[in-house]
C-alpha positions as CSV (number, residue, x, y, z in Angstrom):
1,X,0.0,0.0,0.0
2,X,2.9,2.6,1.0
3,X,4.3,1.5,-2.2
4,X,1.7,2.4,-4.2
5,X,1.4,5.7,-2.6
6,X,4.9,6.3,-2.9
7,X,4.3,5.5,-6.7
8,X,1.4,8.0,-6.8
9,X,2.7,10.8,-5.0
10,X,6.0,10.4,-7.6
11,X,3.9,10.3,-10.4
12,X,2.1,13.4,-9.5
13,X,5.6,15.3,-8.6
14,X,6.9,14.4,-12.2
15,X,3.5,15.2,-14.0
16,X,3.4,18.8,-12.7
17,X,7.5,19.2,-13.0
18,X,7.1,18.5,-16.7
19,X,3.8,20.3,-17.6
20,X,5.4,24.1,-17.9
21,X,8.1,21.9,-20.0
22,X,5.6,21.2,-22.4
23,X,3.9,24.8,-22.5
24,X,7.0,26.7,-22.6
25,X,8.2,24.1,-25.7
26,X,5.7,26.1,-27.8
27,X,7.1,29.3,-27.3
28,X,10.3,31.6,-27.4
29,X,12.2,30.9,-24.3
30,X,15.3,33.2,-25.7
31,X,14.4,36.6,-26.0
32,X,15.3,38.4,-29.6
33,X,17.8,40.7,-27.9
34,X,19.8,38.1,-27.1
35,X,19.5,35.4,-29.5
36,X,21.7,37.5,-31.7
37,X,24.0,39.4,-29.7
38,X,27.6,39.2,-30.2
39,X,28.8,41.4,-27.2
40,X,30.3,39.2,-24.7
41,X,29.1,41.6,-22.1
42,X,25.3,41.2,-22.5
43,X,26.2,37.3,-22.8
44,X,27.5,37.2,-19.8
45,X,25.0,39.5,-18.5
46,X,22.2,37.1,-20.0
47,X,24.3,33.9,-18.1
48,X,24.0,35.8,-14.8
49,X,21.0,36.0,-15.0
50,X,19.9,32.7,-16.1
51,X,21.8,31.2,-13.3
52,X,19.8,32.9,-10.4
53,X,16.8,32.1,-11.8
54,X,17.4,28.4,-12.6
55,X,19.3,28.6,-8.7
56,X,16.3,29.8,-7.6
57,X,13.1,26.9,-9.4
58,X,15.4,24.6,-8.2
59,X,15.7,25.9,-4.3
60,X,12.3,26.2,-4.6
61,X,11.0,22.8,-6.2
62,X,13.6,21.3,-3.3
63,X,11.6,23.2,-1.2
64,X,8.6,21.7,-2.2
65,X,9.7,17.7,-2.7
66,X,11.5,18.4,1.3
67,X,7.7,19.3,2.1
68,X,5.9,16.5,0.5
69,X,8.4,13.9,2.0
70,X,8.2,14.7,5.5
71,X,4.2,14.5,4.8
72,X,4.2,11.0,3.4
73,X,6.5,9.8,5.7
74,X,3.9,8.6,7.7
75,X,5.7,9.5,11.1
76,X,8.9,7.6,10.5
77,X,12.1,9.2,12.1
78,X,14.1,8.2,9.0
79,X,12.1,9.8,6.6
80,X,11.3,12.6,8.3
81,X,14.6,13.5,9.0
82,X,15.7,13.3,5.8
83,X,12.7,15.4,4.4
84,X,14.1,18.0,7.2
85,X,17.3,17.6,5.6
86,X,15.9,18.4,2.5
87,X,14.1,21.6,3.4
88,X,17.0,22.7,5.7
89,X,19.3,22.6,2.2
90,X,17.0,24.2,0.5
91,X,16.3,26.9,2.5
92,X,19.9,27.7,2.6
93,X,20.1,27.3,-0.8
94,X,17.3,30.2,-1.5
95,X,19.2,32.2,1.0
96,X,22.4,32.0,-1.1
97,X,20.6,32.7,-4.5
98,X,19.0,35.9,-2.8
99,X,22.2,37.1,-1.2
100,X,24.2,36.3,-4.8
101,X,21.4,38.7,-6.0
102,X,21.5,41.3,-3.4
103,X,25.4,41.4,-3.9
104,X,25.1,41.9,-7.7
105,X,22.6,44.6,-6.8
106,X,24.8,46.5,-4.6
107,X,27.6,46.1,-6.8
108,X,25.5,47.4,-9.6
109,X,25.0,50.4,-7.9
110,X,28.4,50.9,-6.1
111,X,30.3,51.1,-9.5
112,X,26.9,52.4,-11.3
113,X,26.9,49.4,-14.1
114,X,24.6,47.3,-15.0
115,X,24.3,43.3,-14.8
116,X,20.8,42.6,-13.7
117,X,19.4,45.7,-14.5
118,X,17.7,46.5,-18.1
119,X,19.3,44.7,-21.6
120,X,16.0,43.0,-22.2
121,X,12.6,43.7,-23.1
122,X,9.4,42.3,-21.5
123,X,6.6,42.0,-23.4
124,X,3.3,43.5,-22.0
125,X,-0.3,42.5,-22.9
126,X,-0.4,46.0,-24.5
127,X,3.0,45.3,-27.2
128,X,5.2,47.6,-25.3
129,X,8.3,46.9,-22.9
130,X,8.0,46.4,-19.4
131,X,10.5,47.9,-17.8
């Protein structure tokens, strides 16, 4: 029976994982601005930025698979313990990501450049840029 649960609960974890796969297949993931660009600066700037963010699903997805073990764990020590394992390494994970960020943000604005900041455009409902 806990096998079959177990089998379930995976199932369900992989299913939602790979749905925004699928969507996001359909569409541009690149943006234009960048698909072309030949500047190594705004490459590295689009790296940087692809980094934290990918840091960042994964910290949280860890997050959420720490969470869903130590509930179908079903009270045992062993499991639940590694589920708190789980959650504690990715809470320090999210705290690293956010600190990378904050520390590209103040050097962004101790030696007035730009690496997070502006480079792409965000398209709005209306056809503009978000900025």
């Amino acid at each position: 029976m806990l096998n079959k649960v177990k089998l379930a609960t995976s199932a369900a974890i992989a299913t939602t994982l790979l749905i925004p796969g699928a969507v996001f297949a359909a569409t541009e993931i690149i943006p234009v601005q960048l698909r072309q660009q030949t500047d190594i600066v705004l490459l590295v700037q689009a790296v940087i930025r692809v980094i934290l963010v990918i840091a960042f699903i994964l910290s949280f997805v860890f997050l959420l698979i720490g969470g869903l073990r130590w509930i179908t764990s079903g009270g045992d020590e062993k499991a639940v313990s590694g589920a708190r394992g789980m959650i504690t390494a990715a809470l320090i994970g999210l705290v690293i990501v956010l600190v990378a960020y904050a520390l590209i943000r103040l050097v962004e604005q101790f030696f007035g450049f730009s690496i997070l900041t502006g480079g792409i455009c965000i398209p709005t409902v209306a056809g503009g840029c978000a900025n």
